[in-house]
C-alpha positions as CSV (number, residue, x, y, z in Angstrom):
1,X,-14.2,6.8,4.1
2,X,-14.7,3.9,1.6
3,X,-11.4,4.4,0.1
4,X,-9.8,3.8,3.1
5,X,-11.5,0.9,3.8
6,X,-10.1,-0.5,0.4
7,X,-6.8,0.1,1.1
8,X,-7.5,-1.5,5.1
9,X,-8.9,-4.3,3.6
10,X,-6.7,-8.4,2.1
11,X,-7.8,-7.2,-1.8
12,X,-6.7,-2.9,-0.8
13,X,-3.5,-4.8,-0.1
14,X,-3.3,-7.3,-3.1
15,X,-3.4,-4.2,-4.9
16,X,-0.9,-2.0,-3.4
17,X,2.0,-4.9,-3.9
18,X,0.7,-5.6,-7.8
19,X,1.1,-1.7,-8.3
20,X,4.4,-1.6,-6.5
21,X,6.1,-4.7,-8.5
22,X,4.1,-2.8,-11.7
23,X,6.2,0.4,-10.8
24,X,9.4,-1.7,-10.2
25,X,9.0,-3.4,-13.0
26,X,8.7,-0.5,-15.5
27,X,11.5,1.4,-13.9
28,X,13.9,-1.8,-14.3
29,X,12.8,-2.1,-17.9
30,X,13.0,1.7,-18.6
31,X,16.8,1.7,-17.1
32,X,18.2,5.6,-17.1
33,X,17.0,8.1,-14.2
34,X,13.7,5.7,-14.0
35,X,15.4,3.3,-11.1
36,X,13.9,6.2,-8.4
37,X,10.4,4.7,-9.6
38,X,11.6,1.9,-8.0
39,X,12.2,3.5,-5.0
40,X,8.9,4.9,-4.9
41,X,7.7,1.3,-6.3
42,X,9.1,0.0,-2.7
43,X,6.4,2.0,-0.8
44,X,3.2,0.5,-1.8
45,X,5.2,-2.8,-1.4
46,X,6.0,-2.7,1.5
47,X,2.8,-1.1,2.7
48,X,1.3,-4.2,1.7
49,X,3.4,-6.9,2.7
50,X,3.4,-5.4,6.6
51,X,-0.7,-4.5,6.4
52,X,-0.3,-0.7,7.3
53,X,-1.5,2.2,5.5
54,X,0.0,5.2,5.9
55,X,-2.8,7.3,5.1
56,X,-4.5,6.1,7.9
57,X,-3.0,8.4,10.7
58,X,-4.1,11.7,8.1
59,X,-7.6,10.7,8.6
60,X,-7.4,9.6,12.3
61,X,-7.3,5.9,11.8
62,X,-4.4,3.2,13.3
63,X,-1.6,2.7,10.7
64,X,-2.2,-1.2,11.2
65,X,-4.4,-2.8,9.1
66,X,-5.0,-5.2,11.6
67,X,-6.3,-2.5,14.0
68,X,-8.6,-1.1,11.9
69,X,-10.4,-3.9,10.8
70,X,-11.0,-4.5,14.8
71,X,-12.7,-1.2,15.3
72,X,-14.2,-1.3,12.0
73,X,-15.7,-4.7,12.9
74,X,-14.2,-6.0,9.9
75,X,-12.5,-9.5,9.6
């Protein structure tokens, strides 16, 4: 699945922190009920910074990053 490969991949993770400081950004500027965005903004973070993707087990691939790009043949 090509997506998945995206999000396996350095620029798939690149991504996922950028969106995650986007979303706890916005939430920190919105103030109010918007902190939880933050708390969802943590996720793709943290995703990121520790190469898993949690999508990965739903579609029968390792959670590490790392892992996958070893059976993918990937570098």
């Amino acid at each position: 699945m090509a997506v998945l490969r995206f999000l396996y991949s350095p620029a798939g993770r690149v991504v996922r922190v950028v969106v995650g400081i986007g979303l706890i950004v916005a939430s920190a500027s919105l103030g109010g009920w918007w902190w939880l965005l933050a708390l969802v903004g943590l996720l793709p973070v943290a995703t990121g910074v520790l190469d898993i993707c949690t999508l990965g087990p739903l579609f029968g691939r390792p959670l590490s990053g790392r892992r996958f790009r070893e059976t993918a043949g990937q570098r």
